[in-house]
N, C-alpha and C positions, 0 to 999 in steps of 0.2 A: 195264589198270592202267598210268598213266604212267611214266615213270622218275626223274618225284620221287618218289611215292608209293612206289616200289619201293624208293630209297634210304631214305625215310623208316623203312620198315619194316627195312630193314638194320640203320640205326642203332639203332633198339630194339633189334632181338637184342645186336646190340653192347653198348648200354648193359649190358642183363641179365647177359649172359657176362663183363663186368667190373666186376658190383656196383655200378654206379653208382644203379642201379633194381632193388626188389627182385619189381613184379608190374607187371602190366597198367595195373591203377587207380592205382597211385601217379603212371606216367608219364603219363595222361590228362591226372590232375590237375594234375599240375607244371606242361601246357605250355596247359592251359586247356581241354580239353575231355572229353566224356562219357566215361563206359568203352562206353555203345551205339556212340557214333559211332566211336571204335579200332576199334571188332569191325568197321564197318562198312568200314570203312578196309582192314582188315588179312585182309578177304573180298573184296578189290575190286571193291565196290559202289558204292563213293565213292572222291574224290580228297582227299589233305588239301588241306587249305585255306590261303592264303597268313598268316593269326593262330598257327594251330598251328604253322608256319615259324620264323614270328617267334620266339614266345615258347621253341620248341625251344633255337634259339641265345642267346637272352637267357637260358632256361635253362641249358645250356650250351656257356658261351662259346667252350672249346675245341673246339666242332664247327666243322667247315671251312660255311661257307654258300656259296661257290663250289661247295666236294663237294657237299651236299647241292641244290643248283637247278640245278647244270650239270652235275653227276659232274670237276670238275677238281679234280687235287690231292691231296690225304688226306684222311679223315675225320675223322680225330683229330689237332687241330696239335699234341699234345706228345709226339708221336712221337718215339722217341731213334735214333740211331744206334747201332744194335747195331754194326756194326764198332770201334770205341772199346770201350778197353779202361778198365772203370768205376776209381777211386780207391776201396780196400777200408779201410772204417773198422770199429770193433767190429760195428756193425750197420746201418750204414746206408751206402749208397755213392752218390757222387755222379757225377751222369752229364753228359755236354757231348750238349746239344740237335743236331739234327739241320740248325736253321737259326741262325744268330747273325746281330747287325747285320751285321758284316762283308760276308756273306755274299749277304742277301736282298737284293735286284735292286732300284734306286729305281723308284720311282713317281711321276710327272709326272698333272698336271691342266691342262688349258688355262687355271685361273684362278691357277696360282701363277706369280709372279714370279721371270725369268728370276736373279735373284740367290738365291732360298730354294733352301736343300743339300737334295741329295735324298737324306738319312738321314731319310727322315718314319717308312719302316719299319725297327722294331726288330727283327723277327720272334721269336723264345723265347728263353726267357733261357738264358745260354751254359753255365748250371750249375746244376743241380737235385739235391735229397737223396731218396731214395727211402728207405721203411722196407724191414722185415723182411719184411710184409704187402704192397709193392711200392705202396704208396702214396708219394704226396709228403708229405714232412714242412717243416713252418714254418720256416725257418731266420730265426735272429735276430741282428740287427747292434746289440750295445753303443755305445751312444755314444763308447765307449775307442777300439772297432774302425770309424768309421765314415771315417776318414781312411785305414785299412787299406784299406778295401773297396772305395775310388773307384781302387784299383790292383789287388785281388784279386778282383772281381766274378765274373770272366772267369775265373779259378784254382780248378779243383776242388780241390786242398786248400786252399787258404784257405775255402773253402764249407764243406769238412767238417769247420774247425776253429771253427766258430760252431756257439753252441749251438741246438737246436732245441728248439719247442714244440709242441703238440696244439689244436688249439680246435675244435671242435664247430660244426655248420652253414658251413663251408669247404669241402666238398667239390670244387667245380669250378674248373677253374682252378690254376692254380701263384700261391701265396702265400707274402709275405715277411713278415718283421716289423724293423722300425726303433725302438729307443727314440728320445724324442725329447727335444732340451734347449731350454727357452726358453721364453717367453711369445707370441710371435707369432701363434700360433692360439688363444688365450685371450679367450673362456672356453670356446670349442671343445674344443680340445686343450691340455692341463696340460702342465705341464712337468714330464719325466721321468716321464710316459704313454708304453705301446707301441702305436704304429700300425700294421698287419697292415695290407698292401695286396694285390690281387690283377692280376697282370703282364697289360699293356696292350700290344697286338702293335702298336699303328699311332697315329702323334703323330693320324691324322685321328679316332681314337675317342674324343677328350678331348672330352666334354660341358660347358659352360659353368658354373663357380660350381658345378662336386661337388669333392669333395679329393682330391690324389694327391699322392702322396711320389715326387719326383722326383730321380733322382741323374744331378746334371752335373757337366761340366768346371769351371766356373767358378764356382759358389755350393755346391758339396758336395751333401750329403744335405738336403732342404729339405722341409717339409709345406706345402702351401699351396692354396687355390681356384683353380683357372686358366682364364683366358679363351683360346679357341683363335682364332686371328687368324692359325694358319698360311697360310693361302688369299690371306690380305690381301698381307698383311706377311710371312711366314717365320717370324712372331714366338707366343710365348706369354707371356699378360701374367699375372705371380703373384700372388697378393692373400693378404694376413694377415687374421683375424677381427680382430686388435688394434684396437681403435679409434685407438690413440696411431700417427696415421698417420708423425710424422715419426721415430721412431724404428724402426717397421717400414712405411718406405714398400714402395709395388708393383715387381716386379722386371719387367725387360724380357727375356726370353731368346730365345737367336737357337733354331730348330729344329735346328741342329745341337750346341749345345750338351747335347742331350738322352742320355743313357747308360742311363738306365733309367728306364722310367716303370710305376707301381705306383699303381691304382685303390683307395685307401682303403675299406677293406670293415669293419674292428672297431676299436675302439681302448679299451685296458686302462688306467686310470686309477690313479695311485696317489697323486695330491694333492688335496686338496677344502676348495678355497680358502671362506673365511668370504663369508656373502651380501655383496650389496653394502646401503650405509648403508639405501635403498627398504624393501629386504627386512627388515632388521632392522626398523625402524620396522612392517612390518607383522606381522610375530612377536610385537613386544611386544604393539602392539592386541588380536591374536588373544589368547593371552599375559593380556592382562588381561579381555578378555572374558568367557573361561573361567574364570576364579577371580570375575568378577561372575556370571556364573549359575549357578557353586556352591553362591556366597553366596544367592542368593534362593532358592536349592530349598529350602538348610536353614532359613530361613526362614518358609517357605511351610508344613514339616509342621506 
């Protein structure tokens, strides 16, 4: 048996021993393969295979993929610093990550330019809520508090003085929640909708044209599509759904303007805006088609 394959089976037990997974077959299924072919795995008869790799860590994200193919590192990135002494709220305490920006070591490529800051890594976020059940809980930035936040991010009481929420199929990952003010991601995202994001350790993970809520120095708390162009340029280009380009034209941001970046994962809607003029027109059609084939059935007896 190799010594992926041995960590791979590590990390099961691990999963199990922290409920992350409740049985064999669940975790097959999750990362794409048989329950024969685990047993087969987990009898070292076979080696996993570089898809089950994959899909592990796309499963989940917080597994280290360095630990897992080289043994470097942890296994688990949201590992805390138990030395740190927690912030005690009624029931939930908030803990300072073991790694912060500050902290984690830049990262150079031969294709980034000598002028791009080398804060590319964020590493975890500097302040997480943990329940009763010692899970992470949702913590939620008011729009009231989101000018608060671009100064208390980094402040475990200010974290445990926002309120928290629950939402179902979150599991992996540390996730935030942002309300959000404005039309610029419309008809994407409403205005004064909450967007749940889930914490992105490294500006190189940003996929082209998915959403993430990113909090900088210079534009606040922002939702937006972004193109990563750090390799090129340093830069990250942000794009609104709005069609009304000149009132929400595209933002230029440098990579180090970056303070936190948050992988859009749910977003809770509480405005639902009237169709557009199209739509209505074709309501009414429907609309009156229905009251004409009404009319012919009663006709017809």
């Amino acid at each position: 048996m190799n010594d992926i394959t041995k960590r791979f089976l590590e990390l099961y037990e691990y999963l199990k021993s922290h409920n992350e997974i409740s049985k064999q077959s669940e975790f097959a299924e999750r990362i794409g393969i048989s329950s024969s072919s685990f047993t087969e795995i987990s009898k070292g008869r076979s080696g996993v295979g570089l898809p089950a790799i994959q899909n592990t860590v796309l499963q989940f994200p917080w597994v280290s993929s360095d630990w897992l193919l080289k043994g470097d590192g942890i296994l688990d990135t949201r590992a805390y610093n138990i030395g740190d002494t927690p912030m005690v709220g009624n029931t939930n305490n908030t803990y300072y990550t073991q790694k912060t920006a500050s902290n984690v070591s830049p990262k150079y490529t031969k294709t980034v330019s000598p002028t791009v800051s080398p804060t590319r890594e964020l590493g975890l976020p500097k302040v997480v809520t943990i329940g009763e059940n010692e899970r992470e809980l949702i913590s939620l930035v008011p729009v009231k508090a989101a000018a608060g936040y671009l100064n208390g991010f980094g402040d475990a009481e200010y974290v445990e003085s926002l309120p928290t929420i629950r939402m179902p199929n979150l599991g992996n990952g540390t996730h935030r929640a942002f309300e959000i003010k404005g039309h610029s991601m419309s008809p994407t995202i409403h205005n004064s909708s909450i967007s749940i994001g889930r914490w992105v350790e490294s500006l190189d993970d940003i996929r082209d044209r998915r959403i993430y809520i990113i909090v900088t120095k210079s534009e606040g708390i922002v939702v937006k599509r972004v193109l990563n162009r750090i390799n090129e340029s340093g830069k990250l280009i942000l794009i609104s759904d709005n069609q009304q380009k000149k009132e929400y034209p595209n933002i230029i941001l440098d990579a180090s303007d970056v303070l936190e970046l948050w992988y859009q994962r749910a977003n809770l809607a509480f405005e639902f805006p009237e169709p557009d003029i199209i739509n209505n027109r074709v309501n009414d059609l429907e609309a009156r088609l229905s009251l004409f084939e009404d009319k012919i059935k009663h006709l017809l007896k």
